[in-house]
N, C-alpha and C positions, 0 to 999 in steps of 0.2 A: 152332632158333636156331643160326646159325653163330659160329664164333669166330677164322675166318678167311679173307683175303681175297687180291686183287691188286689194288695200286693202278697205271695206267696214265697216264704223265706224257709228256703231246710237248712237244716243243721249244717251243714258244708257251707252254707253262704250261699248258695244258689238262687236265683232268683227268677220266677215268670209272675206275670202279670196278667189278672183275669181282668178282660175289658167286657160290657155289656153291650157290644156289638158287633156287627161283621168287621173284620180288619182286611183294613186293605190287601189285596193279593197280587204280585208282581210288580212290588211299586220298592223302592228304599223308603223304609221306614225310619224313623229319628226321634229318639224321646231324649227331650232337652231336659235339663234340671237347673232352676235357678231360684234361691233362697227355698221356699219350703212348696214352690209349684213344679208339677210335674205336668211337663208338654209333649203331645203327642201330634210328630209330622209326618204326611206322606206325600215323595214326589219332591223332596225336597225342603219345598216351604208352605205347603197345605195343612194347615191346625184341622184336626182332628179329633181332640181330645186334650181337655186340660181340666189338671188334678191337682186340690191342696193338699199337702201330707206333712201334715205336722210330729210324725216320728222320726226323731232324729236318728234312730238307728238304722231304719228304713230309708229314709235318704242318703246316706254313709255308707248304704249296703247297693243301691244304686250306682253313685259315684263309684264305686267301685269296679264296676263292669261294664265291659266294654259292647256285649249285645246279650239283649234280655230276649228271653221268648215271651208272646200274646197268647191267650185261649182267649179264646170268643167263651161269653154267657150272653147268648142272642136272648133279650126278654127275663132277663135274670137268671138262666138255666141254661148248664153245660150238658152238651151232649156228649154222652157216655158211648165209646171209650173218649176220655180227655185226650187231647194232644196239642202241640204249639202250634197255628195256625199258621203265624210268621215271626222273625226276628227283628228288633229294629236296635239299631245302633244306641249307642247311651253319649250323651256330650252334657259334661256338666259344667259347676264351677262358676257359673256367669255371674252376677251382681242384679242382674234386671233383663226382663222381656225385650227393654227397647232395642235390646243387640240385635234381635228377631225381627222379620216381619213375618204380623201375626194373620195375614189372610185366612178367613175361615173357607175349609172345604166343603 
């Protein structure tokens, strides 16, 4: 499980997200958002990854979209050429985790 990330913002608003590890592959992916955490599920209800981000612009730019693409940085480093490894859905809005269960994978 990781618990941190980089979020990549271009000028159009577009949005991927470099994770520091393998993502999951043929699973539904899910990054929830609620108050300033960003949760990351696979399989449903499998925690994967959970991330504080305190930029409010950056979370407003999440809520905003409906799937974000992953790159893996396996060990801190992308392997070149870059590309999105997989998509996971965005559900935000929530007030708190307890809406969740948070089983770790």
């Amino acid at each position: 499980m990781f618990n941190k990330c980089e979020f990549l913002i271009g000028d159009d608003k577009s949005v991927v997200i470099v994770v520091p590890q393998a993502v999951p592959k043929g699973e539904q992916l899910t990054i929830r958002i609620a108050e300033d955490m960003v949760s990351f599920y696979k399989a449903g209800e499998l925690l994967f990854g959970r991330v504080q981000c305190q930029c409010v612009k950056t979370l407003r730019c999440l809520r905003k979209k409906q799937r974000i693409g992953l790159i893996e940085a396996i060990d801190g480093k992308m392997n070149f050429p870059v590309y999105i490894a997989a998509t996971a859905r965005v559900e935000g809005g929530l007030s708190s985790f307890a809406d969740y269960e948070t089983r770790a994978a």
